[in-house]
C-alpha angles and dihedrals in degrees: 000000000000140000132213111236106196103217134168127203116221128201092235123213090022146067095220125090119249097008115097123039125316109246117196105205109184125179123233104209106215120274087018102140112213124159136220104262084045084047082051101043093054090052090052087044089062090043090203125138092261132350121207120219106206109203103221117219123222100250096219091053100039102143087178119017107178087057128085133173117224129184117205125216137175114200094275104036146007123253142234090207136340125192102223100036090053090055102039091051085041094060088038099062098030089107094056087064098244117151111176130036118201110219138176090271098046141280118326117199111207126204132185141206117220094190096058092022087231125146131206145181143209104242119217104227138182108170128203131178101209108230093240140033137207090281098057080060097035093129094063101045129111094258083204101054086057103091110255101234098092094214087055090044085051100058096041094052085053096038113122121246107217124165129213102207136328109315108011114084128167134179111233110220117189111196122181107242142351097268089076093036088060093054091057111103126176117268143144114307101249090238142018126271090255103050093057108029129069121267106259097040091045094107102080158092111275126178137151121275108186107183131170118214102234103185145329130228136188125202126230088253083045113248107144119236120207134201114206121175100200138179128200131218137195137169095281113354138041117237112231091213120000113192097192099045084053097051092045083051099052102028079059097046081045088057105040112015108040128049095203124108091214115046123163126207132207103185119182120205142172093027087134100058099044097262108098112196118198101202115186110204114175108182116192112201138201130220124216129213089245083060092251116144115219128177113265102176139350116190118188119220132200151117128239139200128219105230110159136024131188148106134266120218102230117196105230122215 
């Protein structure tokens, strides 16, 4: 027995096709009963960064139909959020009038302008600076797995390690000018998760995310705007946009570099592998009576592209 699951890919953070990052989006007809290794299987057949499984609603028995539960996978494991596909699915099914995804890590609204045609969403966030960085373990680290250039090793011993929320990590790593961006290649994190992050936030995705600041403006009712140019790293591949890298950046940089309460981000990635990605972060911030600054709010920006269309014939246990 098999079914047929209609599913389109979409160039995801740009208008251009075949710039930005590759987005699967598959549809799970109602009462269909795949199960996580087939949900998983699907995402590795598509070998794309992550693949996003929509769960269809019965139209006649709809209880909330501008909500849908996604589940997010890249080809080796599922994930609790994940910046590009949010906002890919997010453009995809805003014609269909649907407002707010629900997500592993929580509900997601989504709202659109029609004027720009971007499209944003409400992050769930949950942040968290780790208490060490490489450098505090530098004597058990692959050595080989650090990058050669010492100004580049340097920066990635002392890199933060913020979380974003439960279950995605990455190092920040500042580096002074695109020279150096342009030497950084993927490659295996020099330790495991556990030996680096705290405890309770050990259980979770980590890469490297390198960025150069490339210019700062203020508006005339004074909300900063700021230019990154970033590259993300994982064990074997770049990632062409990353959402959640770019929230954890800026949401940081909102906490410990900036005073204001409103900051906006354009963040550039992918420039280096042909696939440019414009990623809009605006982080809101509050500030406590005892003067510490804490994330209010972190809303994603950007813009897809529909690029392929089709179904997958699925066995059936």
């Amino acid at each position: 027995m098999a079914t047929h699951l209609d599913f389109v890919t979409l160039d995801v953070f740009t208008t251009t096709p075949f710039k930005g990052n590759p987005l699967g989006v598959v549809h799970l007809p109602p009462g269909t009963p795949l199960s996580q290794d087939q949900k998983q299987t699907i995402a590795r057949e598509f070998n794309l960064s992550e693949t996003v499984l929509i769960q269809d609603v019965d139209p006649s028995n709809d209880s909330d139909p501008h909500t849908r539960h996604i589940n997010i996978f890249t080809t080796t494991e599922e994930l609790p959020f994940a910046g590009h596909p949010t906002i890919g699915t997010a453009s995809y099914l805003q014609a269909q009038g649907i407002n707010k995804l629900i997500t592993k890590a929580g509900p997601i609204l989504i709202h659109s302008d029609a004027e720009s045609g971007v499209v944003s969403a409400n992050i769930p966030h949950d942040t968290h600076l780790n208490s060490r960085v490489l450098g505090d373990i530098e004597s058990t680290l692959r050595q080989d797995r650090l990058h050669p250039t010492p100004e580049i090793r340097s920066a990635e011993l002392q890199a933060p390690i913020f979380s974003i929320v439960k279950g995605m990590t990455f190092a920040l790593i500042p580096l002074p000018g695109l020279d150096l961006l342009s030497q950084v290649s993927p490659g295996v994190f020099p330790c495991a998760p556990r030996d680096l992050v705290d405890v309770e936030w050990s259980e979770t995705f980590l890469a490297r995310y390198y960025y150069v600041p490339m210019g700062t403006d203020v508006s005339d009712s004074g909300v900063r705007t700021v230019q990154l140019r970033t590259r993300m790293m994982e064990d074997v591949i770049e990632d062409p946009a990353t959402g959640s890298a770019a929230c954890a950046l800026t949401s940081y940089l909102a906490l410990r570099k900036y005073s204001e309460t409103t900051i906006r981000f354009q963040v550039t990635q992918g420039v280096e592998m042909g696939r440019q990605s414009d990623i809009l972060v605006e982080v809101r911030v509050d500030v406590g009576e005892d003067g510490v600054r804490r994330v209010k709010e972190v809303q994603l920006g950007g813009k897809a592209r529909q690029i392929m269309k089709g179904s997958i014939l699925m066995p059936l246990p």
